[in-house]
BALOBA-1460 file (C-alpha; in Angstrom, 3 decimals):
// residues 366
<rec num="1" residu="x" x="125.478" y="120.608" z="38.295"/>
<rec num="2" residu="x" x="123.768" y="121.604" z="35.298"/>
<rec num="3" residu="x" x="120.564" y="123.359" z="35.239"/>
<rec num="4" residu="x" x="119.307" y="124.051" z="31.536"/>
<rec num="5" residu="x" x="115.857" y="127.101" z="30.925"/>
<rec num="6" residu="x" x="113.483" y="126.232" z="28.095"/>
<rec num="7" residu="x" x="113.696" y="130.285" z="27.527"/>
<rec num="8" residu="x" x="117.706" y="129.805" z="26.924"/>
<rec num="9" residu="x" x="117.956" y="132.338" z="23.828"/>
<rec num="10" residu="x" x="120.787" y="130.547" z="22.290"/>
<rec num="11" residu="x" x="119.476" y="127.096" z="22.545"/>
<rec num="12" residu="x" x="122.904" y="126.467" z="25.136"/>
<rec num="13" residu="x" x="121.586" y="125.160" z="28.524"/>
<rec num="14" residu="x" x="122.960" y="127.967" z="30.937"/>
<rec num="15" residu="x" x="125.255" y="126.462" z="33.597"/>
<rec num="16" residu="x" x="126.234" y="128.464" z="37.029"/>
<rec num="17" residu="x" x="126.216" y="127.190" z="40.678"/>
<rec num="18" residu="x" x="123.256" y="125.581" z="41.965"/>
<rec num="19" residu="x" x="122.983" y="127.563" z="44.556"/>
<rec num="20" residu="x" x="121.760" y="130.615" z="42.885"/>
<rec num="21" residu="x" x="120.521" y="128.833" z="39.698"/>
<rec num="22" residu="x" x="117.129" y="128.963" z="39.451"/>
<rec num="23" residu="x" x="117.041" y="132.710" z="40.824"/>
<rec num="24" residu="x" x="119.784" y="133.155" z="37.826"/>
<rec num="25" residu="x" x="117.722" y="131.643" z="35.429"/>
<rec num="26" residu="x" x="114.730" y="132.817" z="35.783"/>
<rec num="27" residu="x" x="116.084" y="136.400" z="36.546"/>
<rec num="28" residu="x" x="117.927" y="136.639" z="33.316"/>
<rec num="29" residu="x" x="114.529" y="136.508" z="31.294"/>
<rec num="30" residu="x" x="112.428" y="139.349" z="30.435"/>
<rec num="31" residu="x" x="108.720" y="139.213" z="31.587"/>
<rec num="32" residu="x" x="108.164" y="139.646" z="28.125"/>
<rec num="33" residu="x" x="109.816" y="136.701" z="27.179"/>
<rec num="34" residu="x" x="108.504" y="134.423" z="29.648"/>
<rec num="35" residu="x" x="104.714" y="135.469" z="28.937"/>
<rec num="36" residu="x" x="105.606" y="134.702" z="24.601"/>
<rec num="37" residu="x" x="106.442" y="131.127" z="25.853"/>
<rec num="38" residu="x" x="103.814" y="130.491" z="27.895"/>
<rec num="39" residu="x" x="101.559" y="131.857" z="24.539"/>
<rec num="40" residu="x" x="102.913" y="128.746" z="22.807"/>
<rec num="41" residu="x" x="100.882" y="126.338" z="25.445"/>
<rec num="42" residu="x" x="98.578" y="128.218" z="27.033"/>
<rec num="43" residu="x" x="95.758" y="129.711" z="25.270"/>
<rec num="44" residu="x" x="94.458" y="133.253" z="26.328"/>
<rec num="45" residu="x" x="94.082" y="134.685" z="30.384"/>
<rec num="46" residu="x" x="96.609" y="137.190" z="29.075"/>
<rec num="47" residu="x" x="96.608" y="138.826" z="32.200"/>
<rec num="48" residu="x" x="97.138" y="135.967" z="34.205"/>
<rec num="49" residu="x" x="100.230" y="135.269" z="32.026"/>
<rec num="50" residu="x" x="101.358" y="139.304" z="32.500"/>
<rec num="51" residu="x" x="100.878" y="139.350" z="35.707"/>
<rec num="52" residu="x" x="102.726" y="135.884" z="37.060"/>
<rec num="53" residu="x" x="105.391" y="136.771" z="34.463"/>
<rec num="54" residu="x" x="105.905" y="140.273" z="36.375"/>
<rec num="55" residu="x" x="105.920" y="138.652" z="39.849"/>
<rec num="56" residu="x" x="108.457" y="135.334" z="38.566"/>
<rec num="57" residu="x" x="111.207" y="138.027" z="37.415"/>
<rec num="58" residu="x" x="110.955" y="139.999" z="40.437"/>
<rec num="59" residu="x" x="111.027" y="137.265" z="42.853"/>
<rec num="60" residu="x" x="113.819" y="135.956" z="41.286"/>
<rec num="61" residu="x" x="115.442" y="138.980" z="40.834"/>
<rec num="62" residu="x" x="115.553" y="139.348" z="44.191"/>
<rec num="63" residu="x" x="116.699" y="136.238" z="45.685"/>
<rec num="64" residu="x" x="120.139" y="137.188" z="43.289"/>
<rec num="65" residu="x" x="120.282" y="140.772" z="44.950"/>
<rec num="66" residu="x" x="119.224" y="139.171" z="48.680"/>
<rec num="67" residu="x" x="122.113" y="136.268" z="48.061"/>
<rec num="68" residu="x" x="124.652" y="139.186" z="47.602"/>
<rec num="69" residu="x" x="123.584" y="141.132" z="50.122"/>
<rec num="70" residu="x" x="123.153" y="137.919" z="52.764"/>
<rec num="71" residu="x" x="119.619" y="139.416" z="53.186"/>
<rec num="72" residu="x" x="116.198" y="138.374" z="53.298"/>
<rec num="73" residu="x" x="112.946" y="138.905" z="51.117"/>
<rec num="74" residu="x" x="109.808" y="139.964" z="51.300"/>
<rec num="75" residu="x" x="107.964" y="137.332" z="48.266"/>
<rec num="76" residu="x" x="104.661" y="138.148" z="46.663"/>
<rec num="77" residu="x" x="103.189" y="134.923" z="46.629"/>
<rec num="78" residu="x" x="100.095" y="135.127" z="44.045"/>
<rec num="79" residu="x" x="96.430" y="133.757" z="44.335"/>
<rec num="80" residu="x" x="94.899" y="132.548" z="41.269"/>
<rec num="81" residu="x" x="90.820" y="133.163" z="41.297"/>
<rec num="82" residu="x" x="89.465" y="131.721" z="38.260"/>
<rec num="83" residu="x" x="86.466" y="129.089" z="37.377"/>
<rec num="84" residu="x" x="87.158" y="124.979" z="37.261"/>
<rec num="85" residu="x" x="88.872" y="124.563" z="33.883"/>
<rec num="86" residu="x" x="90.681" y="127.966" z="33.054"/>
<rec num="87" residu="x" x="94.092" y="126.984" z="33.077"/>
<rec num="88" residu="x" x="95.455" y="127.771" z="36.579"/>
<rec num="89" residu="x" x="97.442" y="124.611" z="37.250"/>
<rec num="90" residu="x" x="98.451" y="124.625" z="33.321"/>
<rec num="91" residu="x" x="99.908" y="128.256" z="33.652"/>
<rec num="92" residu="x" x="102.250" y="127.560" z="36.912"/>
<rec num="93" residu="x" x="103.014" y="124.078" z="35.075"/>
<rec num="94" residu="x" x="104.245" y="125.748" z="31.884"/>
<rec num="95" residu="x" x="105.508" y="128.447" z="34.012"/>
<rec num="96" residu="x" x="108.223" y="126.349" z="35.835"/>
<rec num="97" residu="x" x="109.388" y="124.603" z="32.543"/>
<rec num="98" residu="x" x="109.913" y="127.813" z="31.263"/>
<rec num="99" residu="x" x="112.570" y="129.294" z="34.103"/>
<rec num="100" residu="x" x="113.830" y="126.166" z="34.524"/>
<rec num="101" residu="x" x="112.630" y="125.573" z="38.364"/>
<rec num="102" residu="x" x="111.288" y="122.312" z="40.378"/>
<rec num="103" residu="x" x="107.597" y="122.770" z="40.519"/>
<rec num="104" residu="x" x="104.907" y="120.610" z="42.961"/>
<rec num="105" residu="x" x="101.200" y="120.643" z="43.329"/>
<rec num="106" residu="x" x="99.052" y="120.200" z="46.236"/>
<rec num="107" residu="x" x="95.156" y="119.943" z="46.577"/>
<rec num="108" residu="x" x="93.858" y="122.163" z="49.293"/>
<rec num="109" residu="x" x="91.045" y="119.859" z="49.915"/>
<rec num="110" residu="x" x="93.010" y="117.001" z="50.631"/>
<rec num="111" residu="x" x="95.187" y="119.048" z="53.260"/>
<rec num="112" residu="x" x="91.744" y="119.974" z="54.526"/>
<rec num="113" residu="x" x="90.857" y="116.153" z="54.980"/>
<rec num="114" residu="x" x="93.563" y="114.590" z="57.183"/>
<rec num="115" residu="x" x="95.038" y="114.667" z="60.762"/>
<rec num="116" residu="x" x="98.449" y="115.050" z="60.000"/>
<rec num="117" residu="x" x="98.206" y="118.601" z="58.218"/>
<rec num="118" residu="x" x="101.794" y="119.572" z="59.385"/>
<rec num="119" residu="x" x="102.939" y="116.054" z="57.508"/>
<rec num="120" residu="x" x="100.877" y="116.455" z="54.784"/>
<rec num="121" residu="x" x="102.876" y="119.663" z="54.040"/>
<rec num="122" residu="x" x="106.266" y="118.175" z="54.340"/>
<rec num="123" residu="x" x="105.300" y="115.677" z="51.976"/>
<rec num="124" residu="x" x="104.592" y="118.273" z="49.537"/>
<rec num="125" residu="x" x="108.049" y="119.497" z="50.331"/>
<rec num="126" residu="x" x="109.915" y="116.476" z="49.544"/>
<rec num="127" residu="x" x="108.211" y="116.426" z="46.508"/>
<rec num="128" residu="x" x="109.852" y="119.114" z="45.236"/>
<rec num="129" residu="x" x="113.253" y="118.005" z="46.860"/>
<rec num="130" residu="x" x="112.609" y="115.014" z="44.702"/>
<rec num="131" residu="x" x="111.669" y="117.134" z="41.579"/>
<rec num="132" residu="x" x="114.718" y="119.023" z="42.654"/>
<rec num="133" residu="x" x="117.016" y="115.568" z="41.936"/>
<rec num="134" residu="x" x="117.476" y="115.659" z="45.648"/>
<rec num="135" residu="x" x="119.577" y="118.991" z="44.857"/>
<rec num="136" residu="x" x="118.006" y="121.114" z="47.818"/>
<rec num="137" residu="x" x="119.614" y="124.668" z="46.617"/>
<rec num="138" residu="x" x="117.333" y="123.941" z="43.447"/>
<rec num="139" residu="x" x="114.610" y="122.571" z="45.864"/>
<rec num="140" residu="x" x="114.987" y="125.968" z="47.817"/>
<rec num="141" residu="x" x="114.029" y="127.566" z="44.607"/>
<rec num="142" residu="x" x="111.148" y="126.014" z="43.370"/>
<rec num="143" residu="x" x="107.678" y="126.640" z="43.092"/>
<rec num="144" residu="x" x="104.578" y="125.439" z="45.198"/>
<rec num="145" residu="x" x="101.264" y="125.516" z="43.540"/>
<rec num="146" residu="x" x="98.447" y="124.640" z="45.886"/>
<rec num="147" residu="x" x="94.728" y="124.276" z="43.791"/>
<rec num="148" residu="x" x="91.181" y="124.283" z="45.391"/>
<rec num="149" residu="x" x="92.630" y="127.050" z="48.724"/>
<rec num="150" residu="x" x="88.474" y="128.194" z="48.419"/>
<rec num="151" residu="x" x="87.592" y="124.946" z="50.045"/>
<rec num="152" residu="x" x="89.638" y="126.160" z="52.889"/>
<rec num="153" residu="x" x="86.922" y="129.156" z="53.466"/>
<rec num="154" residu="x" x="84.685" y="129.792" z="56.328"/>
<rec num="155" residu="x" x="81.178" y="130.215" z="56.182"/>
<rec num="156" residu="x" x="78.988" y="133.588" z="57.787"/>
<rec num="157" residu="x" x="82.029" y="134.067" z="59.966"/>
<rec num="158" residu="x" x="81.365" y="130.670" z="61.594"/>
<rec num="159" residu="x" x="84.208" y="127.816" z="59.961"/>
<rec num="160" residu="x" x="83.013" y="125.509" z="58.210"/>
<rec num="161" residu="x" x="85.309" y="122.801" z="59.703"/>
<rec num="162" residu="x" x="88.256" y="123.233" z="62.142"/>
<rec num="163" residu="x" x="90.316" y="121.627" z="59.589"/>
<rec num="164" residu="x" x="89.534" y="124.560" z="57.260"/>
<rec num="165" residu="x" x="90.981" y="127.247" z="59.433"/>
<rec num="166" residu="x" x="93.927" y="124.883" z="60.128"/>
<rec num="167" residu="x" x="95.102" y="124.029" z="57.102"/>
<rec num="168" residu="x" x="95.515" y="128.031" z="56.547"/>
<rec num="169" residu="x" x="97.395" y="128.688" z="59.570"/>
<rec num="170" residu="x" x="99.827" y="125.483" z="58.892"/>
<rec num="171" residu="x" x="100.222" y="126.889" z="55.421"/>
<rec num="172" residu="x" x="101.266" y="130.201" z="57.254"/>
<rec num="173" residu="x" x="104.386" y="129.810" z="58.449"/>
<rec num="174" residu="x" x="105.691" y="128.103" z="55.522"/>
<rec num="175" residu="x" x="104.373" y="130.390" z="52.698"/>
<rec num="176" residu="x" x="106.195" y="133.437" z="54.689"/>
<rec num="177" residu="x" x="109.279" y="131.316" z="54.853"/>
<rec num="178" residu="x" x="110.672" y="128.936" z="57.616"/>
<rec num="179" residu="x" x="113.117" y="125.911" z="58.419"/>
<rec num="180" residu="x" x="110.913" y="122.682" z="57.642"/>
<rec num="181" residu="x" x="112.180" y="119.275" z="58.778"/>
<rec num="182" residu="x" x="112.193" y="116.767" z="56.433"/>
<rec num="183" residu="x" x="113.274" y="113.817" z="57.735"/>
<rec num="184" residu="x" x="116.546" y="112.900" z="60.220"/>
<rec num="185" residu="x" x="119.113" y="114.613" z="58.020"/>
<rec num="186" residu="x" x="117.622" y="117.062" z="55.967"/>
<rec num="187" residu="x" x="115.464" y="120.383" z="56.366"/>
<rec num="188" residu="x" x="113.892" y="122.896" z="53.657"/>
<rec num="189" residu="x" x="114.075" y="126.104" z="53.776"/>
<rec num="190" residu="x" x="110.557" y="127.682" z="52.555"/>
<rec num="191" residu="x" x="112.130" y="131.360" z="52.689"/>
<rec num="192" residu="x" x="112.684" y="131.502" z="49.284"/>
<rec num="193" residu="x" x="110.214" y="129.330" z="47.921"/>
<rec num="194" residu="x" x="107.325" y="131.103" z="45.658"/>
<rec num="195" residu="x" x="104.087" y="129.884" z="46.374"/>
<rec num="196" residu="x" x="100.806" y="129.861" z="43.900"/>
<rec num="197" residu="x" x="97.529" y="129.582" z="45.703"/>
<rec num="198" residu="x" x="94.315" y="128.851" z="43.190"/>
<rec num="199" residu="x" x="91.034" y="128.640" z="43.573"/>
<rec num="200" residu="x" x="87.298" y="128.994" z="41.946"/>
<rec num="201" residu="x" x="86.159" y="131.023" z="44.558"/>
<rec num="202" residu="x" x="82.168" y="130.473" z="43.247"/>
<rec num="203" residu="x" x="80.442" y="133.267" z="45.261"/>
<rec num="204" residu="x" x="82.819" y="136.237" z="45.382"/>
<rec num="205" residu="x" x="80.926" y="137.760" z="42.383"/>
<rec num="206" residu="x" x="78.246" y="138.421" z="44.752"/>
<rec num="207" residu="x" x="80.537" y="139.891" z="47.696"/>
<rec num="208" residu="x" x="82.053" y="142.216" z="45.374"/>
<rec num="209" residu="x" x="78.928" y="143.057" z="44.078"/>
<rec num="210" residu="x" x="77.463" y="144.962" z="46.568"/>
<rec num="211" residu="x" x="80.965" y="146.831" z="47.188"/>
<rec num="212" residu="x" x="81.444" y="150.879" z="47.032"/>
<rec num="213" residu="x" x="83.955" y="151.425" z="43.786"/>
<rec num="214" residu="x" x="86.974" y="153.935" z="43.984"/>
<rec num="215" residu="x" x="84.158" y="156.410" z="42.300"/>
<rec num="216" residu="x" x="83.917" y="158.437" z="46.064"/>
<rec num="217" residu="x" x="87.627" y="159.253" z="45.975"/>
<rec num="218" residu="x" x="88.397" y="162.519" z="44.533"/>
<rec num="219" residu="x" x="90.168" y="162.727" z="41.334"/>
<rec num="220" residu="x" x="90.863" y="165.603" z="38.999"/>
<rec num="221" residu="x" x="90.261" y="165.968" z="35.541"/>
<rec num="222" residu="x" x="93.387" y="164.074" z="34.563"/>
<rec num="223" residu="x" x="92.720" y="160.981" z="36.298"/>
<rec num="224" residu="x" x="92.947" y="157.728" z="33.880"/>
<rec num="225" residu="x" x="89.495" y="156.269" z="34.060"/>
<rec num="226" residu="x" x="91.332" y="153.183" z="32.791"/>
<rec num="227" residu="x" x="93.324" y="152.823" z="35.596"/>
<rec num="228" residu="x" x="90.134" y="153.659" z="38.097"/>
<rec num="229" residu="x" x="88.073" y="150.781" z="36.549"/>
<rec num="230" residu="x" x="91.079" y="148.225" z="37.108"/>
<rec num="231" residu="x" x="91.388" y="149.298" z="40.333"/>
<rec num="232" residu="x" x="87.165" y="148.633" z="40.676"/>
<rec num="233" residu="x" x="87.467" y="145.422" z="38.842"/>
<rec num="234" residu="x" x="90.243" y="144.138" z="41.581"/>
<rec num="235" residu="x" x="89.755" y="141.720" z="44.359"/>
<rec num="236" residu="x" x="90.415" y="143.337" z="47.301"/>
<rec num="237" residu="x" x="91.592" y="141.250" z="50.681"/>
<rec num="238" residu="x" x="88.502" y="142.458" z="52.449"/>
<rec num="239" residu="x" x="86.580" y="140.739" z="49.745"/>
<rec num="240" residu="x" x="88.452" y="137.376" z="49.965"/>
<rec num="241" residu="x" x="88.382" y="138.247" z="54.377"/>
<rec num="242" residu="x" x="84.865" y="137.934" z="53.891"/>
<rec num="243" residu="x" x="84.088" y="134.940" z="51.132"/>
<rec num="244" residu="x" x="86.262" y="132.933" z="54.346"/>
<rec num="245" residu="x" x="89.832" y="133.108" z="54.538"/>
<rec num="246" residu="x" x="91.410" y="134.573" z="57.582"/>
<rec num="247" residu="x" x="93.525" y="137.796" z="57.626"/>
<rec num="248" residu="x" x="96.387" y="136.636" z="58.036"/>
<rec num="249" residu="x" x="96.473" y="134.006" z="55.030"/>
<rec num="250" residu="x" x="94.910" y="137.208" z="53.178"/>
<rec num="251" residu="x" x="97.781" y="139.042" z="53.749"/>
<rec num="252" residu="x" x="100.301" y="136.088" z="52.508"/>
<rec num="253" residu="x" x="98.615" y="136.315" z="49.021"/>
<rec num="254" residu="x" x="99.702" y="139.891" z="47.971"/>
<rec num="255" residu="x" x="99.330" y="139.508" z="43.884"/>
<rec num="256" residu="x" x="95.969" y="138.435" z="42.564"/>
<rec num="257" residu="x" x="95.059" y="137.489" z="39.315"/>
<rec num="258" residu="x" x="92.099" y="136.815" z="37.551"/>
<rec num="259" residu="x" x="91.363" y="134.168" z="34.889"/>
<rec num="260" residu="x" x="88.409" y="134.273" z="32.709"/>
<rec num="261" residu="x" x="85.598" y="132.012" z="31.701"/>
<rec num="262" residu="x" x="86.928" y="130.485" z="28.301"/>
<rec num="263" residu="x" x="84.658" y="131.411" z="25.360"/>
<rec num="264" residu="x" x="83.547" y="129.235" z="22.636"/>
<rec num="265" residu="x" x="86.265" y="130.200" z="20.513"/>
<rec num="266" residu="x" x="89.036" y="130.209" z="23.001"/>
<rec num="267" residu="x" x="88.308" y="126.466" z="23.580"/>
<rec num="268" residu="x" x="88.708" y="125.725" z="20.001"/>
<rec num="269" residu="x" x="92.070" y="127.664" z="19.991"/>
<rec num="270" residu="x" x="93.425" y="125.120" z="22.969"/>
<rec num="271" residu="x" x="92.748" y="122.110" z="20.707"/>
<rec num="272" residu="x" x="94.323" y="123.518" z="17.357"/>
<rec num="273" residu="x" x="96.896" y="126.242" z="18.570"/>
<rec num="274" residu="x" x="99.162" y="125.041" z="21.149"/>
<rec num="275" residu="x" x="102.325" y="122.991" z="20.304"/>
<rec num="276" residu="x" x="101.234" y="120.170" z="22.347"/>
<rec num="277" residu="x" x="97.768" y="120.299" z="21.278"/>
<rec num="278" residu="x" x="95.259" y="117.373" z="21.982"/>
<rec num="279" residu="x" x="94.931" y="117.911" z="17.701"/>
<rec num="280" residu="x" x="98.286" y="117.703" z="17.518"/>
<rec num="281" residu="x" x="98.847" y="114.864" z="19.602"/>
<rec num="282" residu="x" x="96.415" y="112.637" z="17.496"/>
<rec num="283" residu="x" x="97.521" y="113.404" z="14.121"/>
<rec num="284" residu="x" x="101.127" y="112.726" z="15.447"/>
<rec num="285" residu="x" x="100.407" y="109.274" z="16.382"/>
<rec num="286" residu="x" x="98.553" y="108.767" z="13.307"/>
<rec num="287" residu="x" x="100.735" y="109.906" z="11.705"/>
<rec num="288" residu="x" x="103.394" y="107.132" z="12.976"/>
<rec num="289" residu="x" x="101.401" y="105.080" z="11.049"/>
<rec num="290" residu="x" x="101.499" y="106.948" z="8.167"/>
<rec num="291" residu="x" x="98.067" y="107.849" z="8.326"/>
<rec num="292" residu="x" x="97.047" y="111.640" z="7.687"/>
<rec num="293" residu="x" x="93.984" y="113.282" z="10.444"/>
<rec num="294" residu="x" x="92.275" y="115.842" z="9.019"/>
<rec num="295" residu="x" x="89.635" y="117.426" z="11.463"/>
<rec num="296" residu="x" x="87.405" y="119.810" z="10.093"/>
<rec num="297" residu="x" x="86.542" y="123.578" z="11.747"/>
<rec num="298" residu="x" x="83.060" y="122.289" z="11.921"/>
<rec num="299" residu="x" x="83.690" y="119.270" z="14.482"/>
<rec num="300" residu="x" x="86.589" y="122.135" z="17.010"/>
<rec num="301" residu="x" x="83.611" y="124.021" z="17.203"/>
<rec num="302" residu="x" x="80.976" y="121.037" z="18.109"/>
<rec num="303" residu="x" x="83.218" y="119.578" z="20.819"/>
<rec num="304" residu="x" x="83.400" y="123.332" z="21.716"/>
<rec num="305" residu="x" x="80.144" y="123.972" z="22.439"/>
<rec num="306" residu="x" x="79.479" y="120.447" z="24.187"/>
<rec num="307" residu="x" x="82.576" y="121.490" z="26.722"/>
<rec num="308" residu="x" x="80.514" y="124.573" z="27.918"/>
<rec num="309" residu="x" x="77.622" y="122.154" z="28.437"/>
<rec num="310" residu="x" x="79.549" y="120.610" z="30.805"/>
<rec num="311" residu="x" x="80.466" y="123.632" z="32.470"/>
<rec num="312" residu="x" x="84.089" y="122.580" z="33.510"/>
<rec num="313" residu="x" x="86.167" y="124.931" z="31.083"/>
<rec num="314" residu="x" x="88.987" y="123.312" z="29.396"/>
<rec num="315" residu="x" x="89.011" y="120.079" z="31.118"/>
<rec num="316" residu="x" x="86.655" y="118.134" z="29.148"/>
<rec num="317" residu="x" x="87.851" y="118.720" z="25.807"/>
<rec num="318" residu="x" x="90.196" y="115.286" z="26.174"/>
<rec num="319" residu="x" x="87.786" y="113.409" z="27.318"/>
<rec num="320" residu="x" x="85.348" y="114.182" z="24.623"/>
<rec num="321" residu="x" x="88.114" y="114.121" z="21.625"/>
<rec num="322" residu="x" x="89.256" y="110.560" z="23.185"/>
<rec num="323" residu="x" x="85.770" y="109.873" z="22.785"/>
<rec num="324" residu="x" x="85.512" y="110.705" z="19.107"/>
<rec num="325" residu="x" x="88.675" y="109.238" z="18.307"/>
<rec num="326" residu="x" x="88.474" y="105.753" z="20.523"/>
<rec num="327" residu="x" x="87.319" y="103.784" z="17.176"/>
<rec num="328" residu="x" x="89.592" y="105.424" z="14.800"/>
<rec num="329" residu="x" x="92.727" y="104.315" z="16.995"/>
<rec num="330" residu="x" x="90.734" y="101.042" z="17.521"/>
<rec num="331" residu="x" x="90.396" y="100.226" z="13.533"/>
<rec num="332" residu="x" x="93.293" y="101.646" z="11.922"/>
<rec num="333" residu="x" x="95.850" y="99.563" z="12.916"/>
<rec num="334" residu="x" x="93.628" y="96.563" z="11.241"/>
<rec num="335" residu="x" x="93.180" y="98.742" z="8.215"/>
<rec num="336" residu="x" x="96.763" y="99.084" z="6.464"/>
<rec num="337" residu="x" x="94.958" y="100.351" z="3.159"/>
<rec num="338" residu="x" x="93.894" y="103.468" z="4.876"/>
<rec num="339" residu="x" x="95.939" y="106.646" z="4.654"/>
<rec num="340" residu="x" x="93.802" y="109.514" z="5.523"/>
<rec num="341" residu="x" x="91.223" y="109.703" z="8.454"/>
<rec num="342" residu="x" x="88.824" y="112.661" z="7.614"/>
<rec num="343" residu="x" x="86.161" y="113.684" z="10.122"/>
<rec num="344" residu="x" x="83.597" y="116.229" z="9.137"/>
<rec num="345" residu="x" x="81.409" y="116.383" z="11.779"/>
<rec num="346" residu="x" x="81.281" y="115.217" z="15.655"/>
<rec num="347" residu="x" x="78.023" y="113.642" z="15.339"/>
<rec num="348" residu="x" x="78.693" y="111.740" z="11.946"/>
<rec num="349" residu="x" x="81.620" y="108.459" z="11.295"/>
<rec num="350" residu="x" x="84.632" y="109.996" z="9.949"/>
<rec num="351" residu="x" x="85.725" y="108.590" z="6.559"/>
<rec num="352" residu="x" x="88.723" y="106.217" z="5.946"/>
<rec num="353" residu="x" x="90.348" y="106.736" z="2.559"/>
<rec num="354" residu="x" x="92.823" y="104.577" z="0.952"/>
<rec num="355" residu="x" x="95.969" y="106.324" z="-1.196"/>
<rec num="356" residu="x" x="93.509" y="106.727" z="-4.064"/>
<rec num="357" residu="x" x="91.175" y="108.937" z="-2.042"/>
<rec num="358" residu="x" x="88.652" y="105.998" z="-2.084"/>
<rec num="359" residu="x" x="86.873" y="105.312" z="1.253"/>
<rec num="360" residu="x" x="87.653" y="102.069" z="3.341"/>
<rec num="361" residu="x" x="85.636" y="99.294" z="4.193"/>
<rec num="362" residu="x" x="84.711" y="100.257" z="8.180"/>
<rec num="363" residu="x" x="84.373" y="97.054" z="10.587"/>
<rec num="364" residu="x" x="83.605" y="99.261" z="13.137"/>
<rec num="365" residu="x" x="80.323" y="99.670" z="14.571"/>
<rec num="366" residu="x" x="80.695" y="103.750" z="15.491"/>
């Protein structure tokens, strides 16, 4: 088998046994390195990036020194706490293209919403067999992201729903690691499977609002105020114990990152600066048709600004750029005279010009 790492330095896909191959690849990547290519599609939540960087390259590092050894592991699986729209599924996306690992997603809610939890979750897990090409040492490997865990929560110590609390304790035994049955032949092994738990966690604010800081503890003259006020600014598993989810679940969930609101200017950045940018995307398939798009500053920064109206972060940029370019992709292909697209302003038509420069005849109504 072949297994080839979009962080392969020499541009050679790397090729060892599939039984330690994702561990392999991902292992044989600096942090560093991982966290530059995740800069080229993800824009910003720099920590984020550091910190699942840091806890990919250890986990992985240790599966290789476990499989030696014929040992077990003890994994950091990571919770993501960050608003709607920040990026979390698009970091553990990139993420897994980067070391070269099968990677699933799951909706917390939806776990939350059926009967049949404990099939639910297999399901998930022969999704990534499947994403594995059936190849279950790869499988073994992979990575589990599972969005909206918040909705799991319990409310004034009182649950919400039954299903809440059992969805958590079903995800238990698999996030720590255990022998899932797949169907009448096959069975997963979770052990070594990394899991990503996300969530927008609206409330915790206020929990760790009214929380003591680490000022009471006694520190000398020496102590790095830096590292006191990261150590404030963490979520702590009492604080996540009390917004609803259960010890136990808590404790599964060792690393915890944060991911920030996304400013003004950060949202303009994810339209222009990735490589697979929405802006991108459009002037390539203009471009097909040998037709130049040219968006101006002004009209990144208008569909900026409505975005944060709509107060879901990132995730209505495409809708709103379809929006604004539905008629140009509607009219061009009518229009073979016109070679440049030019748009000035969100809230104005955008101007056709022909190879002179001159501006087209528009038969659509904008």
């Amino acid at each position: 088998m072949v297994n080839k790492t979009a962080l392969d330095e020499g541009g050679t896909p790397t090729r060892i046994s599939t039984i330690v191959a994702a561990s392999a690849l991902a292992a044989n990547h600096t942090p560093s390195a991982i966290v530059r290519y995740l800069d080229q599609y993800v824009v910003g939540q720099d920590e984020a990036k550091r910190t699942l960087a840091v806890v990919v390259y250890a986990h992985y590092k240790k599966l290789l020194g476990a499989a030696r050894l014929n040992a077990s592991i003890a994994k950091s699986n990571v919770l993501l706490v960050g608003p709607t729209g920040t990026g979390k599924t698009l970091l553990c996306q990139t993420l897994s293209n980067a070391i070269g690992v099968p990677f699933v997603t799951a909706d917390a809610t939806s776990l939350a919403q059926t009967r049949y939890v404990n099939e639910e979750i297999e399901a998930i897990l022969l999704r990534l067999l499947g994403q594995a090409n059936g190849d279950m040492a790869k499988a073994q490997h992979g990575i589990v992201f599972i969005d909206e865990i918040d909705k799991l929560k319990s409310a004034g110590g009182q649950l919400r729903s039954t299903s809440g609390e059992g969805v958590q304790h079903a995800l238990l035994k698999i996030m720590e690691g255990s022998l899932v049955k797949l169907n009448a032949t096959q069975a997963i092994d979770t052990s070594n499977i990394l899991f990503i738990c996300g969530g927008a966690f609206v409330g915790l604010d206020k929990i760790r609002a009214g929380k003591p800081n680490y000022g009471f503890i006694s520190i000398g003259d020496s102590a790095n105020q830096r590292i006191l006020d990261k150590l404030n600014a963490r979520i702590k598993p009492t604080d996540l114990i009390e917004f609803g989810l259960i010890p136990e679940f808590t404790g599964r969930l060792p690393v915890i990152a944060n991911l920030q609101d996304l400013s003004r200017a950060t949202l303009v950045r994810i339209m222009t600066e990735p490589k697979n940018s929405i802006y991108q995307q459009f002037r390539d398939i203009m471009q097909e048709q040998g037709v130049a798009l040219e968006i101006a500053p002004r009209v990144f920064v208008e569909v900026a600004e409505l975005a944060l109206e709509y107060k879901v972060g990132a995730r209505s940029l495409r809708g709103i750029f379809e929006e604004m370019m539905t008629p140009v992709l509607y009219a061009v292909p009518d229009l073979p005279q016109v070679r440049k697209i030019v748009f000035s302003s969100l809230f104005t038509n955008p101007a056709l010009l022909d190879a002179a420069g001159i501006e087209a005849d528009n038969p659509v109504a904008w």
